[in-house]
C-alpha positions, -999 to 999 in steps of 0.1 A, spaced: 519 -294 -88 552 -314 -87 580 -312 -117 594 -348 -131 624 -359 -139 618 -385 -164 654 -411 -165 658 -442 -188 667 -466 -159 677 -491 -176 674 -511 -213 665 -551 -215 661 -549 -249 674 -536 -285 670 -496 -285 682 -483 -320 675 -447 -311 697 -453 -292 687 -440 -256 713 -446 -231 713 -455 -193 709 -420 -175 693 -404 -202 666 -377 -192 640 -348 -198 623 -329 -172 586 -320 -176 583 -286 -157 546 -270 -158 536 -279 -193 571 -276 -208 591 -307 -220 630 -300 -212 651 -317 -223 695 -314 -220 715 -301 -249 719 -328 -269 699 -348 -251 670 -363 -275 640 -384 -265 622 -418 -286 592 -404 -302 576 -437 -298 582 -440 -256 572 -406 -258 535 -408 -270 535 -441 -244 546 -418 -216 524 -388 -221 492 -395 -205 505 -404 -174 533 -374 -170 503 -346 -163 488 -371 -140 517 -377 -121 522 -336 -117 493 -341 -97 498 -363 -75 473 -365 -42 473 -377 -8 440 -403 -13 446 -435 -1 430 -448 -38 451 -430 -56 479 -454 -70 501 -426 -93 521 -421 -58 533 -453 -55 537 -461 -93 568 -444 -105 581 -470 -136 569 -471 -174 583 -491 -200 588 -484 -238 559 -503 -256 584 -517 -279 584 -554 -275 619 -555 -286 636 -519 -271 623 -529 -229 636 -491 -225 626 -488 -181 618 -449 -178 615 -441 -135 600 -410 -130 609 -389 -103 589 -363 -86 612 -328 -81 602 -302 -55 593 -271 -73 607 -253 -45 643 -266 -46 647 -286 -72 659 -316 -55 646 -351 -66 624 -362 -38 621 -393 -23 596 -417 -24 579 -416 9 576 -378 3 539 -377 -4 522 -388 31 490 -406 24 459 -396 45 447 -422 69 419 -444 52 401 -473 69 379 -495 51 351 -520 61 364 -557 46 332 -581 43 342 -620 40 308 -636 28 322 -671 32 328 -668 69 287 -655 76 270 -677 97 241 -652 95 240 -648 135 235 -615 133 261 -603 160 268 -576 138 235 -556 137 226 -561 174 261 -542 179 248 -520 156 217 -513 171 232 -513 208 254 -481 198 232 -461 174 194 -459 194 183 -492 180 185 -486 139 216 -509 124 236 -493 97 243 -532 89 222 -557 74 224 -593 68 200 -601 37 197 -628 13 222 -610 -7 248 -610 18 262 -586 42 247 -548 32 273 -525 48 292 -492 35 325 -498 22 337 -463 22 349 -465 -16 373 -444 -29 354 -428 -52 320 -431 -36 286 -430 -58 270 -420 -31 290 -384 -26 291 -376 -64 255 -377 -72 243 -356 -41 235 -325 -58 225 -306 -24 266 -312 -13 245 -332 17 271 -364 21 309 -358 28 337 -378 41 353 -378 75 388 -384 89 379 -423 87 367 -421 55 336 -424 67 303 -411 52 285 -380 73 246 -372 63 241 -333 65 204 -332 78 201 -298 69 209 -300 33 195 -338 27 162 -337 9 155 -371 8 152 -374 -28 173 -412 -23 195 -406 -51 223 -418 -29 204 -448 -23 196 -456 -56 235 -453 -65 246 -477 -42 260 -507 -55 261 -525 -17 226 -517 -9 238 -501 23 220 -467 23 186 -466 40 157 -440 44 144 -446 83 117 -419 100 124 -395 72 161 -397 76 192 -412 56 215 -440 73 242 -450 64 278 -467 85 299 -437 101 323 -463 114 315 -456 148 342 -432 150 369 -455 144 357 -481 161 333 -502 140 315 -523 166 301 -551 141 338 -557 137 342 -566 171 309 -583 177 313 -606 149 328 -642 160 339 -655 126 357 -626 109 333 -621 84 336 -582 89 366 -567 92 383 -534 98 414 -527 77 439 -493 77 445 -491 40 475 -469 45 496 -499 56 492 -515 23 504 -485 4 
């Protein structure tokens, strides 16, 4: 759990506290601190407070947008006080910088309905590298095909821990500990679970190397490394 530094960066408004450029308080555990006479705007503080024990901690997951979000402001319409919190290492005490939380590689399947011409490309590819059962299909309804989300339905209502992630973000099926009771299926928003031969399917990205993506011809799947947005 990281410390904060919490530092009025800078003031577009009126502030009749008044708070000054370079003002601070440090959140340490769950201890305010704040510099001998040093004082703090009741109001910017209530505005601040839900999102200080968030920020504490802060996680790797590609979906998790606290890392990259490090600037409040006052909800006074008239003050526009700009607090930028910083993250301090609990270790040394030094303000760290930005880039200092490394986000874990995440990959997502991107699905462009406009550009489906329905050929089907995508689950012959998928057939050709998983023994003739497509983990895609093209329906009425569009393209049906895991999008590995960030918080995934899917994962969260297992109750027999039988669906994780991978590196990829992919979903993995634990045969062993799958029961078939389809309550992963019936959570899924994309319709891209399905119960085959007494067994659940679902896209494992094909290691990386999602070959829909490759067989399609118009771009209507893609493959996308969500870590380069961050």
């Amino acid at each position: 759990m990281y410390n904060l530094r919490v530092v009025v960066e800078k003031i577009e408004g009126f502030c009749d506290l008044p708070m000054k450029v370079g003002d601070y308080f440090e959140v340490r555990g769950s201890a305010i601190y704040i510099p001998n006479g040093g004082k703090i705007c009741l109001w910017a503080l209530q505005s601040l407070l839900p999102f200080l024990p968030a920020k504490q901690r802060c996680s790797d997951d590609t979906n998790d947008w606290l890392p990259k979000t490090k600037r409040l402001i006052c909800p006074d319409p008239n003050g526009r006080v700009i607090f930028r919190v910083d993250l301090i290492d609990p270790k040394t005490g030094e303000i760290l910088p930005d880039d200092s939380i490394k986000r874990r590689k995440k990959y997502r399947i991107i699905i462009n309905e406009k550009n489906c011409i329905e050929c089907r490309a995508c689950e012959d590819a998928c057939k050709e590298s998983h023994n003739g059962i497509s983990r895609i299909k093209i329906t009425k309804n569009g393209i049906n095909v895991c999008r590995q989300c960030g918080v995934a339905l899917c994962v969260e209502v297992c109750k027999f821990n039988a669906l994780t992630k991978d590196e990829f973000g992919a979903i993995v099926v634990d045969k062993q500990n799958c029961t078939l009771c389809k309550a992963c299926i019936e959570s899924c928003t994309f319709n891209a679970i399905s119960l085959l031969n007494n067994e659940i399917f679902i896209c494992d990205l094909c290691g990386g190397d999602p070959k829909c993506v490759t067989a399609c011809p118009t771009s209507a799947i893609t493959f996308e490394d969500l870590t380069k947005k961050i």
